[in-house]
ROSE-4610 file (N, C-alpha, C; in Angstrom, 1 decimal, always signed):
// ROSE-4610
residu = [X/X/X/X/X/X/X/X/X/X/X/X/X/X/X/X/X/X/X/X/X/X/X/X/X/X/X/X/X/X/X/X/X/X/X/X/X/X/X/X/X/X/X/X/X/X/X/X/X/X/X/X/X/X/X/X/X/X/X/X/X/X/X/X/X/X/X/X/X/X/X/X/X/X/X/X/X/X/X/X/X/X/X/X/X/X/X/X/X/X/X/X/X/X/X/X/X/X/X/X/X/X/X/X/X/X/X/X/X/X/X/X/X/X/X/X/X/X/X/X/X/X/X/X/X/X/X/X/X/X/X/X/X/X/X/X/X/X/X/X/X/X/X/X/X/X/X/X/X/X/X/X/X/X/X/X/X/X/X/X/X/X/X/X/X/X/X/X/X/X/X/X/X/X/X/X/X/X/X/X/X/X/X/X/X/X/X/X/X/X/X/X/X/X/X/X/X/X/X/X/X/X/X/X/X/X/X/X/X/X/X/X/X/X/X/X/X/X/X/X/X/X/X/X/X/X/X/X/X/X/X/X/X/X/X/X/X/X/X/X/X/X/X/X/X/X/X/X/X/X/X/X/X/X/X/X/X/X/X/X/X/X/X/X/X/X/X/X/X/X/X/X/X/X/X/X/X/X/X/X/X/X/X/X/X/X/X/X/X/X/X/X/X/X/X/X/X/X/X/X/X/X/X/X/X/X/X/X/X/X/X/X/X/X/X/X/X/X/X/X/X/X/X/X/X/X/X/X/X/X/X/X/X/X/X/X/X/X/X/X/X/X/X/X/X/X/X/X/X/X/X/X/X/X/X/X/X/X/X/X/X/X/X/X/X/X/X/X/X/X/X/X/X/X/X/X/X/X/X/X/X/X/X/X/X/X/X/X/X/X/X/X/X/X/X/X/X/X/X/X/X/X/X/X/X/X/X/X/X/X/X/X/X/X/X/X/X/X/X/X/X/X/X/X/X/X/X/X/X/X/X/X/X/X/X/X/X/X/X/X/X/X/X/X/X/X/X/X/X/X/X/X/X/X/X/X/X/X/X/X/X/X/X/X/X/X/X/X/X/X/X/X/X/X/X/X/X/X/X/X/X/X/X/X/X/X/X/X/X/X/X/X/X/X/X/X/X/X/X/X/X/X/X/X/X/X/X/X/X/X/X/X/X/X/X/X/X/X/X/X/X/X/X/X/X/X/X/X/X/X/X/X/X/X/X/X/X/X/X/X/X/X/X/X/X/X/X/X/X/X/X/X/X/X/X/X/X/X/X/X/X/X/X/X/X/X/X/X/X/X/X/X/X/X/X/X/X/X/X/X/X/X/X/X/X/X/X/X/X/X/X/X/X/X/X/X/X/X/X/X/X/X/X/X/X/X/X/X/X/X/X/X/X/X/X/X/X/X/X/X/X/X/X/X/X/X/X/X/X/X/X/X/X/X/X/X/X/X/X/X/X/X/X/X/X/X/X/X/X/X/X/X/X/X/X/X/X/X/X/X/X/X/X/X/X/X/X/X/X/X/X/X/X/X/X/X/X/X/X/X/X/X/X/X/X/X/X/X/X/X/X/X/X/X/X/X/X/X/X]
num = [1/1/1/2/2/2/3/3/3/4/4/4/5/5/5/6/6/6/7/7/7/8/8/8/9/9/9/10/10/10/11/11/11/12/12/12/13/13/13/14/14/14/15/15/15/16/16/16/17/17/17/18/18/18/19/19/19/20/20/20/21/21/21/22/22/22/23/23/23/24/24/24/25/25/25/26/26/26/27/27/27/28/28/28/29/29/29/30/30/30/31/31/31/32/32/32/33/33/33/34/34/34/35/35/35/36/36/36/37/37/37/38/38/38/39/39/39/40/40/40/41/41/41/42/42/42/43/43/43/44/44/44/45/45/45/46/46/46/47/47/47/48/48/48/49/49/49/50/50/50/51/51/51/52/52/52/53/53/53/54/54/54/55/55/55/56/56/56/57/57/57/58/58/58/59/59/59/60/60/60/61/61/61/62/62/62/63/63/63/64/64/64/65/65/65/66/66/66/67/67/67/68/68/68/69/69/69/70/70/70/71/71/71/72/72/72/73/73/73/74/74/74/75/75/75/76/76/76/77/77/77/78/78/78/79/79/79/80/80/80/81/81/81/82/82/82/83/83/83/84/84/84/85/85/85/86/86/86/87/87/87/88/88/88/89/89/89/90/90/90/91/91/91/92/92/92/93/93/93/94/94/94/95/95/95/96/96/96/97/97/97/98/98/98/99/99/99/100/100/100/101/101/101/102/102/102/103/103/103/104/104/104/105/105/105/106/106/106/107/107/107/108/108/108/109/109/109/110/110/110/111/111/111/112/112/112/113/113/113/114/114/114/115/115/115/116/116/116/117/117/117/118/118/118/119/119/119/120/120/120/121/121/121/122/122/122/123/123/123/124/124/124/125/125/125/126/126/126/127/127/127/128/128/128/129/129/129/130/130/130/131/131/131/132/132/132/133/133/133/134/134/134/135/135/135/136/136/136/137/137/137/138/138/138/139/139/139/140/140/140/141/141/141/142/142/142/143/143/143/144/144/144/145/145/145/146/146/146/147/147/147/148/148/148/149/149/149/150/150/150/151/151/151/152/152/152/153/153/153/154/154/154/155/155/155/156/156/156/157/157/157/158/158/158/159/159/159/160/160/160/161/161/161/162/162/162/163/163/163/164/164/164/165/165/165/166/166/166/167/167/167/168/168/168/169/169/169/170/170/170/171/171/171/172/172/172/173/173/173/174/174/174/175/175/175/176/176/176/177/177/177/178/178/178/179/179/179/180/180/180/181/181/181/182/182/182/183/183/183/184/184/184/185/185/185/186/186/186/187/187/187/188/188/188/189/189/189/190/190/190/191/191/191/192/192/192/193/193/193/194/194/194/195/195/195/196/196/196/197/197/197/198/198/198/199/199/199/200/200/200/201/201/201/202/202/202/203/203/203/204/204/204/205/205/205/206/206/206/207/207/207/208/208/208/209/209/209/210/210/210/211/211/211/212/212/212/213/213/213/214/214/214/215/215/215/216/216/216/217/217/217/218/218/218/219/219/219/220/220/220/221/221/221/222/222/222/223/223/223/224/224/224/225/225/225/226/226/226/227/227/227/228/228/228/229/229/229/230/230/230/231/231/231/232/232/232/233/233/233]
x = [+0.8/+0.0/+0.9/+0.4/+1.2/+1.0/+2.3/+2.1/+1.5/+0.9/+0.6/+1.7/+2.8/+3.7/+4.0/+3.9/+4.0/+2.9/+1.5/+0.2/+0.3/+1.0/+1.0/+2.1/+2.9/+4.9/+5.1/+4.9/+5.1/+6.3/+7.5/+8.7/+9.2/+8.9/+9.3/+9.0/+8.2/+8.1/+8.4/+8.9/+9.5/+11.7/+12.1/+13.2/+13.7/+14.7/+15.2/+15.9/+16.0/+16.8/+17.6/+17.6/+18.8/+20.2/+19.7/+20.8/+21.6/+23.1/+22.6/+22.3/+21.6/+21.1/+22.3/+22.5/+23.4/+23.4/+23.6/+22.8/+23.6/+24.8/+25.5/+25.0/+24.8/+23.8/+22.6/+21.4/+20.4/+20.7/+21.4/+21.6/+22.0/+23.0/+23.2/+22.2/+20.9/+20.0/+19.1/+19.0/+18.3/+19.0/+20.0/+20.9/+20.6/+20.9/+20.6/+19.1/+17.9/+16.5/+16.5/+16.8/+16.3/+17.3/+18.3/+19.3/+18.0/+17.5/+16.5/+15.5/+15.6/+14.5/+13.6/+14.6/+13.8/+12.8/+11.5/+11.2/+11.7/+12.5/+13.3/+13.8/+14.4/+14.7/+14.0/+12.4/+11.6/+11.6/+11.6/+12.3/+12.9/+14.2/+15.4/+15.6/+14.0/+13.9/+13.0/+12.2/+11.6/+12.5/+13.3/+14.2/+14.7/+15.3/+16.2/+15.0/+14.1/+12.6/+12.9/+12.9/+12.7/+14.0/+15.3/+16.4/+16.4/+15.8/+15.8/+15.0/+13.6/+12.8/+13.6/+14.0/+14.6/+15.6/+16.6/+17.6/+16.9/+15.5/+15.1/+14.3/+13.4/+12.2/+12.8/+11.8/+12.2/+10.5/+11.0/+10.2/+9.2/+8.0/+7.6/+6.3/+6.9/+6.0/+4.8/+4.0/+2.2/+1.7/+2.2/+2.1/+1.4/+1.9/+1.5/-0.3/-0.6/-2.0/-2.9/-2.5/-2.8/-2.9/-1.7/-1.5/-2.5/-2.4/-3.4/-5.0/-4.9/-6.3/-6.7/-6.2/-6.8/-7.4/-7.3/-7.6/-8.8/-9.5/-10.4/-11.3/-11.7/-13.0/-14.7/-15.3/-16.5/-17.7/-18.1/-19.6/-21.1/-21.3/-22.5/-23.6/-24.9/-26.2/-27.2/-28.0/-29.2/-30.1/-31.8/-32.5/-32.9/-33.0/-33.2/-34.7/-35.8/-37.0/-37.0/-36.8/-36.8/-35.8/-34.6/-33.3/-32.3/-31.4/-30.6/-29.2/-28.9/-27.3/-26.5/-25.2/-24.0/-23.0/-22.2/-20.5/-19.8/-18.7/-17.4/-16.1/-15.5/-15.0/-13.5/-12.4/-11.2/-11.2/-11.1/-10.8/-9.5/-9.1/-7.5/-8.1/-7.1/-6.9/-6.9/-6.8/-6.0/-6.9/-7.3/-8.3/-7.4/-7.4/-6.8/-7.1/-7.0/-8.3/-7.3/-7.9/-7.2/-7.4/-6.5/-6.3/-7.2/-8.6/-9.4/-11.0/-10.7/-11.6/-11.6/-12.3/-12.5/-13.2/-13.5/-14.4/-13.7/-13.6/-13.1/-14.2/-14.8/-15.8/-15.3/-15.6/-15.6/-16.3/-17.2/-17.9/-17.7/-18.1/-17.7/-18.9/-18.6/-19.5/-19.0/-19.1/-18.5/-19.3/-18.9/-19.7/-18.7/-19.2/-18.5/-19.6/-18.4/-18.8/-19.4/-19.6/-20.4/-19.7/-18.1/-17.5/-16.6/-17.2/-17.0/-15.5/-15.3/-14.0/-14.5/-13.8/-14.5/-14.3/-15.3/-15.1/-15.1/-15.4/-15.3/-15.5/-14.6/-15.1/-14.9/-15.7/-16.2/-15.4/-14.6/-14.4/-14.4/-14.9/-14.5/-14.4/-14.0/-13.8/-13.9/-14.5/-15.2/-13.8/-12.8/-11.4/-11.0/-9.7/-8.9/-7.8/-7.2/-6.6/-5.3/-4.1/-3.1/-3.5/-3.4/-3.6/-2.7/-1.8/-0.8/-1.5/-2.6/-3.1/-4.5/-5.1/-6.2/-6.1/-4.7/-4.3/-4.6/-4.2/-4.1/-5.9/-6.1/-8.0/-8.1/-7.8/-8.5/-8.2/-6.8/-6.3/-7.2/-7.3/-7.7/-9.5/-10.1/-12.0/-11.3/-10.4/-10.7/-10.5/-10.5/-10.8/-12.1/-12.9/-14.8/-15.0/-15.9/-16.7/-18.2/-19.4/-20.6/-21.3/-22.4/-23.3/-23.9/-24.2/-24.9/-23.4/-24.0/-23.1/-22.8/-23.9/-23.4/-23.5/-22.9/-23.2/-22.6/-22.9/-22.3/-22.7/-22.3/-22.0/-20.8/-20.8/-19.8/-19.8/-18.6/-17.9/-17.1/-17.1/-17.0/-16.4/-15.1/-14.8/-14.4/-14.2/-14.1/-13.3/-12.3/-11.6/-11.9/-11.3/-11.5/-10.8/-9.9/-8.6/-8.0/-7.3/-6.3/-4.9/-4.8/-3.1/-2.5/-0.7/-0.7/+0.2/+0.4/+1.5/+2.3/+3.0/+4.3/+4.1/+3.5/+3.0/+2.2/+1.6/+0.9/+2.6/+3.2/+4.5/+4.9/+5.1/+5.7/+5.1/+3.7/+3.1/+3.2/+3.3/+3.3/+4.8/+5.9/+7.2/+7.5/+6.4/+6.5/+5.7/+5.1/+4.0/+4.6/+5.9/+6.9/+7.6/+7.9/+7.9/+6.8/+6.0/+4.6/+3.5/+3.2/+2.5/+0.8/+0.1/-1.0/-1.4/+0.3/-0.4/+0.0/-0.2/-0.4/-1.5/-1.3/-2.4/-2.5/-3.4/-3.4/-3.9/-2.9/-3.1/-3.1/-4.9/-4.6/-5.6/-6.1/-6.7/-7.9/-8.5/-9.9/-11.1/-12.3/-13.5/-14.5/-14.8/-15.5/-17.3/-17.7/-18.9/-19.3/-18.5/-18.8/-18.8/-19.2/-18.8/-17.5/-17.8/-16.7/-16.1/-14.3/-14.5/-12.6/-11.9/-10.4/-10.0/-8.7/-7.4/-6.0/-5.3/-4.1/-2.8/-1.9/-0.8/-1.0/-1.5/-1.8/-0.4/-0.4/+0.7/+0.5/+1.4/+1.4/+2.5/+1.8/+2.6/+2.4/+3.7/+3.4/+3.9/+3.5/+3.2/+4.3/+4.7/+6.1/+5.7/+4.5/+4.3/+4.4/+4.8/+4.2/+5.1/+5.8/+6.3/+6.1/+5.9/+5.1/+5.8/+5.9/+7.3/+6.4/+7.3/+7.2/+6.9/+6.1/+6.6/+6.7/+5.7/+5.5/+4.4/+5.0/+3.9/+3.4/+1.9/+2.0/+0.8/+0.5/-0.2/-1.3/-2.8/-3.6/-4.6/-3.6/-4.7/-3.4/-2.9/-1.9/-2.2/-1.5/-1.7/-2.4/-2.1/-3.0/-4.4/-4.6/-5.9/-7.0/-5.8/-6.6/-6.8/-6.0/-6.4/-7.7/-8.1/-9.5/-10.1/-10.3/-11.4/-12.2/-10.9/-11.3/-12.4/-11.4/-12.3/-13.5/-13.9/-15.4/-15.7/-15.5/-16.1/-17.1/-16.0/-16.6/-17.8/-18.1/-19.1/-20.2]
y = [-1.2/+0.0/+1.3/+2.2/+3.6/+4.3/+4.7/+5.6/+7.4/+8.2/+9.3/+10.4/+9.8/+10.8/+10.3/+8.8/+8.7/+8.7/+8.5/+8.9/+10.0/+11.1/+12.4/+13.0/+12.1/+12.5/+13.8/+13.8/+14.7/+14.5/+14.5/+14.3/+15.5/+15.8/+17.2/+18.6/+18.1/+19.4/+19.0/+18.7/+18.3/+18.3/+19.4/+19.9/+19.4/+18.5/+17.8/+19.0/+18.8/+19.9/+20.7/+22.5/+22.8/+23.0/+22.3/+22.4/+20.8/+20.4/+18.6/+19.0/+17.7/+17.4/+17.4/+18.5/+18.4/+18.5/+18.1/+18.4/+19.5/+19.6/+20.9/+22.2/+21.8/+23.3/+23.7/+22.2/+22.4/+22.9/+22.4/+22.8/+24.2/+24.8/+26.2/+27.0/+26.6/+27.6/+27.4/+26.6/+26.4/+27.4/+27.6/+28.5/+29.5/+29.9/+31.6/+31.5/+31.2/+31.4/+31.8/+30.9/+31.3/+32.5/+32.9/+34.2/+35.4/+35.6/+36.2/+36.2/+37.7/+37.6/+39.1/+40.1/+41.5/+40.9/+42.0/+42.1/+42.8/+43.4/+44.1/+43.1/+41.6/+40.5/+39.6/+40.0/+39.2/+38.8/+39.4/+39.2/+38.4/+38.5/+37.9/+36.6/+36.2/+35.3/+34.1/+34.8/+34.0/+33.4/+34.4/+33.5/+32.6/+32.6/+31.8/+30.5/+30.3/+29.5/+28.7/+29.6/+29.1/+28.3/+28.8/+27.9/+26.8/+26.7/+25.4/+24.4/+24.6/+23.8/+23.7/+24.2/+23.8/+22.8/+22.8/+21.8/+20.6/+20.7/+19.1/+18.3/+19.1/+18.6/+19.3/+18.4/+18.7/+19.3/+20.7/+21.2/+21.0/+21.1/+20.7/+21.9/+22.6/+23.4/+23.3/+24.5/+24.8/+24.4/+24.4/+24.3/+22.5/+21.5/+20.3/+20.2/+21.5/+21.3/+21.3/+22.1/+21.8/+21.0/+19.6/+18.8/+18.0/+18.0/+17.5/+17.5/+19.1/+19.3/+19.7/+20.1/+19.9/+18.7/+17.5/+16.2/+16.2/+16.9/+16.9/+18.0/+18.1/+18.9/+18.4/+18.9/+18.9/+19.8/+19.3/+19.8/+20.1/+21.1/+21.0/+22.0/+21.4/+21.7/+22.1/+23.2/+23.4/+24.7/+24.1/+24.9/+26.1/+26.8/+28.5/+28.6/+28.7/+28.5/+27.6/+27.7/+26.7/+26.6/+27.2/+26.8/+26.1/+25.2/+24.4/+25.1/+25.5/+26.3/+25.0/+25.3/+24.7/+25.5/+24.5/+25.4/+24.4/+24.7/+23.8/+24.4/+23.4/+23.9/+22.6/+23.2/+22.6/+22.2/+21.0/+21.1/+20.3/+20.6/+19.6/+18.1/+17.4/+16.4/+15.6/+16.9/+16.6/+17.6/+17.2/+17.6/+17.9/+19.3/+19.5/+19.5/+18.6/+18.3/+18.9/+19.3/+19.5/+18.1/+17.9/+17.2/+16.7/+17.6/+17.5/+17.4/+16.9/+17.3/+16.4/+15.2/+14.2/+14.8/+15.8/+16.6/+17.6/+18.2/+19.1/+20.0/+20.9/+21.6/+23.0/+23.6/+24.8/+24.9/+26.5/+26.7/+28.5/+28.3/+29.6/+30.1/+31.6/+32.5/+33.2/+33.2/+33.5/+34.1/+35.4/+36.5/+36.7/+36.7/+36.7/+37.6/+38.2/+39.4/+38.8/+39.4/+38.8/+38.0/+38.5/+37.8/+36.4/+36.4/+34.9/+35.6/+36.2/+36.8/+37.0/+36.1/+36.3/+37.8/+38.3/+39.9/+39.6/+38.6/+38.3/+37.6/+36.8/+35.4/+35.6/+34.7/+34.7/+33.0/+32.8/+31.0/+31.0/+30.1/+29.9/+28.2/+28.1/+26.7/+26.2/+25.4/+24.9/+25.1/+25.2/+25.1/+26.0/+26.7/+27.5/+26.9/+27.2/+26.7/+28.3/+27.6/+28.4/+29.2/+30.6/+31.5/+30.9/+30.3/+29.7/+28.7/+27.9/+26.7/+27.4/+28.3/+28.8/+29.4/+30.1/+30.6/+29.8/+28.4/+27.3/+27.2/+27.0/+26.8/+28.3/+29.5/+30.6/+31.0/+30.2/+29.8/+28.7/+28.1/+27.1/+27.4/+27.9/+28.4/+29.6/+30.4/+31.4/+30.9/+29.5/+29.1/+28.8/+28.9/+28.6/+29.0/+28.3/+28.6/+28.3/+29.2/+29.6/+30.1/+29.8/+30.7/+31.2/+31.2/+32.7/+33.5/+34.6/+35.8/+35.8/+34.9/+34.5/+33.1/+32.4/+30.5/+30.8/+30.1/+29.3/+27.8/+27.8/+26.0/+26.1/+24.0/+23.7/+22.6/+21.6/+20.8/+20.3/+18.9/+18.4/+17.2/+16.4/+15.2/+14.8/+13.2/+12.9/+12.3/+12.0/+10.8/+10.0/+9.2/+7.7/+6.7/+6.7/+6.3/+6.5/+5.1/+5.5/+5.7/+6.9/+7.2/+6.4/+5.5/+4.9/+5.2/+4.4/+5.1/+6.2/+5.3/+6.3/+7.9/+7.6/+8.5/+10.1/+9.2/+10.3/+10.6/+9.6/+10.2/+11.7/+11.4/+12.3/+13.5/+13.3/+14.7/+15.4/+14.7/+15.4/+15.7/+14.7/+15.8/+17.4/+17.5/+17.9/+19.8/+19.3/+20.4/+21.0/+21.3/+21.7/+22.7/+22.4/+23.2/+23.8/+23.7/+23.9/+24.6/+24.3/+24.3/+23.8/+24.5/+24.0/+24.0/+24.5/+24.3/+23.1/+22.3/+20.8/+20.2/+19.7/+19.4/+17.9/+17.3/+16.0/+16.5/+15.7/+16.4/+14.2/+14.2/+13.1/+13.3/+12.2/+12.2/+12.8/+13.8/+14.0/+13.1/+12.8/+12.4/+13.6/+14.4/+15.5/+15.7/+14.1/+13.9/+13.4/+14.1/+14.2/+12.7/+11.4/+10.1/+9.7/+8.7/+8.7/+7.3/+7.4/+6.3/+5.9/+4.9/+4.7/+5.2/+5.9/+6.8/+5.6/+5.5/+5.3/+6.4/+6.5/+7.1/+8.7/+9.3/+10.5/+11.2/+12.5/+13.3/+14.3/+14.0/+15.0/+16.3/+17.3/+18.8/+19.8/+20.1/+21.8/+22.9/+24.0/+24.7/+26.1/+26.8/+28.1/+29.3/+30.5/+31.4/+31.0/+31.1/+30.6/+29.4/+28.6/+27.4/+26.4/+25.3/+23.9/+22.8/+22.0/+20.8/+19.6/+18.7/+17.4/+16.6/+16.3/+15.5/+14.5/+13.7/+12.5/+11.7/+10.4/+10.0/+8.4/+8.0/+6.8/+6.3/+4.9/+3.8/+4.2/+4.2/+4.4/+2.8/+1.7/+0.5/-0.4/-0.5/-1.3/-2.9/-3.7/-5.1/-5.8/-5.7/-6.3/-6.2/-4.4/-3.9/-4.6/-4.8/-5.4/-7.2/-7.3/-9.0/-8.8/-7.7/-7.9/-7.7/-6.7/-6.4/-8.0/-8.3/-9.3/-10.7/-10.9/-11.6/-11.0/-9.5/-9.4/-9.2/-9.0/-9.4/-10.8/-12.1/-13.2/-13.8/-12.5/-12.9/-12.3]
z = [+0.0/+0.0/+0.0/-0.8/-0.9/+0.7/+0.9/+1.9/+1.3/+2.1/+1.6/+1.1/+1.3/+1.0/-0.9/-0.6/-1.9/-2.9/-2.6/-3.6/-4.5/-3.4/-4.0/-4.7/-4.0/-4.5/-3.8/-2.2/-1.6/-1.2/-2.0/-1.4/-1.9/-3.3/-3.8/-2.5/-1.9/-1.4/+0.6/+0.5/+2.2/+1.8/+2.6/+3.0/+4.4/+3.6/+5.1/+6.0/+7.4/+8.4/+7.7/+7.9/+7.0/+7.8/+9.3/+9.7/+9.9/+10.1/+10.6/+12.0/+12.1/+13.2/+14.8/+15.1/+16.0/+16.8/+18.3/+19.7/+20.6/+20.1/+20.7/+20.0/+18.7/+17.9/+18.7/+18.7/+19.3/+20.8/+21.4/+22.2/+22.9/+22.2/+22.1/+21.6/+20.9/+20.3/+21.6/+22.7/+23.6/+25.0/+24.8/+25.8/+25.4/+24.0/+23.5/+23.6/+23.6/+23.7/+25.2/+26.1/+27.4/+27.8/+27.2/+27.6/+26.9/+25.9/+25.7/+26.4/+27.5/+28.4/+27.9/+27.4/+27.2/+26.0/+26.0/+25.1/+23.6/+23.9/+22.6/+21.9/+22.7/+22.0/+21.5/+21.5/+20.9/+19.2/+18.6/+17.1/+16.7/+18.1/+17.6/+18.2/+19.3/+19.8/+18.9/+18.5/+17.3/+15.8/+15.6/+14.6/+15.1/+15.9/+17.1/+17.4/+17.7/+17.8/+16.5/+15.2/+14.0/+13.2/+13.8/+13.6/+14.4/+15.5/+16.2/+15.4/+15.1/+14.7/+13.7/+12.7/+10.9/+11.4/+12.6/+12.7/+13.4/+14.0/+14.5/+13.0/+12.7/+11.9/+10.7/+9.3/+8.0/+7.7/+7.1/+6.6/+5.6/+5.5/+4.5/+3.7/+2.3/+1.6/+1.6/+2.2/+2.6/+1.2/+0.4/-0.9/-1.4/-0.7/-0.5/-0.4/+0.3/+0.2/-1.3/-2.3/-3.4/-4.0/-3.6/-4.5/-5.4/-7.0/-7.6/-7.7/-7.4/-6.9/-7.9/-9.6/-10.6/-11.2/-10.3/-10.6/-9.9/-8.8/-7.8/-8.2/-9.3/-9.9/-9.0/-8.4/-7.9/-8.8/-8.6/-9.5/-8.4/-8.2/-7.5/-8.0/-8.3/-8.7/-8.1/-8.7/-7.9/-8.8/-8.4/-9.3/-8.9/-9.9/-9.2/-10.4/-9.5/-10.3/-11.3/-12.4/-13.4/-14.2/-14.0/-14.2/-13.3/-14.1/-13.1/-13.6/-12.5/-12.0/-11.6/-11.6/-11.0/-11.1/-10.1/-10.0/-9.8/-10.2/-10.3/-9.5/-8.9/-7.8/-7.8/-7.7/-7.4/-5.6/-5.7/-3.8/-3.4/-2.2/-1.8/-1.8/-2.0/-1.7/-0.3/+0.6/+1.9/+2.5/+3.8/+4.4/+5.9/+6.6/+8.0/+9.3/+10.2/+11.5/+12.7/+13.5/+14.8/+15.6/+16.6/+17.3/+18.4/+18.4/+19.0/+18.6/+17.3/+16.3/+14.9/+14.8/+13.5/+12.4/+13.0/+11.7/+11.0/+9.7/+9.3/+8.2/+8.7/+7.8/+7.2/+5.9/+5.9/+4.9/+4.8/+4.5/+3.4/+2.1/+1.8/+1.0/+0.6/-0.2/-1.2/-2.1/-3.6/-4.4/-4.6/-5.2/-6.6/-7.9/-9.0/-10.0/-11.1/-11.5/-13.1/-13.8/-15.2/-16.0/-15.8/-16.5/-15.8/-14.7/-14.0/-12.9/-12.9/-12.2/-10.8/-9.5/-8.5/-7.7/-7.3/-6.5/-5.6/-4.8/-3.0/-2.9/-1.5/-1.1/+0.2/+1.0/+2.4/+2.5/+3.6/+3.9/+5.5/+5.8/+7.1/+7.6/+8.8/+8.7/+10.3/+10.7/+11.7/+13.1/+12.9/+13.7/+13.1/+13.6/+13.7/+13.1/+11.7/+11.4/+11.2/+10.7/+10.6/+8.9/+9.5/+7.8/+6.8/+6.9/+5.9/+5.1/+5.7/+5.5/+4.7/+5.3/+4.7/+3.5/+3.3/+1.9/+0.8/+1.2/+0.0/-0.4/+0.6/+0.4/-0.4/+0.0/-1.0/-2.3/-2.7/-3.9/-5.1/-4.2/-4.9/-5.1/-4.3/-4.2/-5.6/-6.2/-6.4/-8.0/-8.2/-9.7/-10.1/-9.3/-9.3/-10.3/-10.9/-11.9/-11.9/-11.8/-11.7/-12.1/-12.5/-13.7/-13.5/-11.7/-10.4/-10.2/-10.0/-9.7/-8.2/-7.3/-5.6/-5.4/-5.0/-4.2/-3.0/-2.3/-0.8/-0.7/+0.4/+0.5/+1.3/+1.5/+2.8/+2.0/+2.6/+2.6/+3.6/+3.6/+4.7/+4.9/+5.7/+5.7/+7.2/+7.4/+8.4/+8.3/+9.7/+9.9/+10.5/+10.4/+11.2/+11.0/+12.3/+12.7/+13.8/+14.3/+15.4/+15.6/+16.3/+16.1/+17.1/+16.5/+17.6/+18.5/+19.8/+21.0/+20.5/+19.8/+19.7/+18.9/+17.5/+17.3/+18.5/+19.1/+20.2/+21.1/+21.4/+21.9/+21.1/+19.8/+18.9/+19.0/+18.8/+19.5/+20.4/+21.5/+23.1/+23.1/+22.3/+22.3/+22.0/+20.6/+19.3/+20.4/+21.4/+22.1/+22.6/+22.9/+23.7/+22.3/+21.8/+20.3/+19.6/+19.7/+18.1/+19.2/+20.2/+21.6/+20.6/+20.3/+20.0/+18.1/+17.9/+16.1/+15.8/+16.2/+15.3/+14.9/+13.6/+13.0/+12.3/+12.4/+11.2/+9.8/+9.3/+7.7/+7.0/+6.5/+6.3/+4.7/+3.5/+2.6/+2.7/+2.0/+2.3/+1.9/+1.9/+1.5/+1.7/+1.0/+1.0/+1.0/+1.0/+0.9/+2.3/+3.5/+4.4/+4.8/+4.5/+4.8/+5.5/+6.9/+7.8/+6.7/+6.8/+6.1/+6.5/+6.4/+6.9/+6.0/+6.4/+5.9/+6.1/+5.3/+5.7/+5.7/+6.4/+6.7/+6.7/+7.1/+7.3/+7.9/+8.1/+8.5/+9.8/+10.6/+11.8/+11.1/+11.3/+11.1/+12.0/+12.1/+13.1/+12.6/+12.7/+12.2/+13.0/+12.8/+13.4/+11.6/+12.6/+11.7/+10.5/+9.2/+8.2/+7.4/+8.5/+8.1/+8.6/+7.9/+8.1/+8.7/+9.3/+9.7/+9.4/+9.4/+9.4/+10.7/+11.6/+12.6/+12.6/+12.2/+11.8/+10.8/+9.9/+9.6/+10.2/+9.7/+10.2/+9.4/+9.8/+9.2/+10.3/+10.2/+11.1/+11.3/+10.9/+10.7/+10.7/+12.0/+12.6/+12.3/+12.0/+11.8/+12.7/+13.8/+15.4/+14.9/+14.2/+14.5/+13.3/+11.9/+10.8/+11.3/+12.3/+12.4/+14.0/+14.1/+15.3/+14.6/+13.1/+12.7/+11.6/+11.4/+10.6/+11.5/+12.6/+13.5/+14.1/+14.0/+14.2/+13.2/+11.8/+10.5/+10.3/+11.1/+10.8/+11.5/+13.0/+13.8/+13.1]
């Protein structure tokens, strides 16, 4: 089975550490952080933040969210008195859940001028997600095509899956760095239908750069040989 990194060929866009991995480096960028106590060294505390993370985790381009979402054309219909309208709509591949949260919703409003050129869009999304991540979503909404000059609508997917030990280790390491921008970044199903994912991606997030924390298989071998035995009951 493909892992997700390979479905997509997300390897082009993940940047191993640009520092090596060195524990006297790390280390020293952990001395100079807590020596920054004024606020006048806040600036220079956050770069300092952001060289540490680049030398643990490998970065990976917000850009990934796009991937092959010209292949993921949606079509959605509806009559307006006695005409039937639609719109056509590019969407990710990859759908972004908070950690406290299987659901991933968002919802937009798209106002377009005669000549199909959108004049405003409205998006919002059921969680708080990082503006970096939202960019991709307004990129991608602002190729719509519609033959009303306003639509709304939502869209919606679920997970369902379990992360395992270690993985959750990875996280609770990872909180000490990222504090609460971490996110699962796994396949989407947009028809709202809960359904299994394999190998989804833990990412955290440092102002408008993405990391790598981890990935994983969410249907452990143990777990496909219980399901099978309550299959047969």
């Amino acid at each position: 089975m493909q892992t997700l990194v390979e479905k997509y060929k997300l390897e082009r866009y993940i940047t191993k550490p640009k520092i090596a991995k060195d524990d006297f480096v790390i280390r020293r960028l952990e001395q100079l952080l807590g020596e920054a106590t004024l606020g006048v060294e806040s600036f220079a505390k956050e770069d300092l933040h952001l060289r540490k993370v680049q030398a643990i985790y490998s970065e990976i381009n917000p850009d990934f969210l796009k991937v092959d979402a010209e292949k993921n054309i949606w079509t959605t219909n509806r009559t307006v008195g006695s005409v039937l309208t639609s719109a056509k709509f590019y969407l990710p591949n990859l759908a972004i859940y908070s950690l406290d949260n299987p659901v991933f919703h968002f919802s937009y409003q798209i106002w377009l001028a005669r000549s199909q050129k959108i004049e405003k869009m409205g998006i919002s999304f059921n969680h708080e997600i990082p503006p970096i991540f939202e960019k991709q979503f307004r990129y991608l909404l602002g190729y719509t095509l519609s033959s009303e000059s306003y639509i709304e609508g939502s869209f919606e997917s679920r997970f369902v899956g379990l992360i395992p030990k270690d993985v959750k280790q990875d996280i609770q390491n990872a909180k000490e760095t990222f504090g609460n921008e971490i996110y699962l970044v796994a396949e989407a199903k947009w028809d709202a239908k809960p359904f299994s994912v394999d190998d989804p991606l833990i990412i955290g997030v440092v102002k408008d750069s993405c990391f790598l924390i981890s990935q994983f298989n969410t249907t452990p071998m143990e777990e496909k040989a219980i399901k099978k035995i309550l299959n047969k009951k």
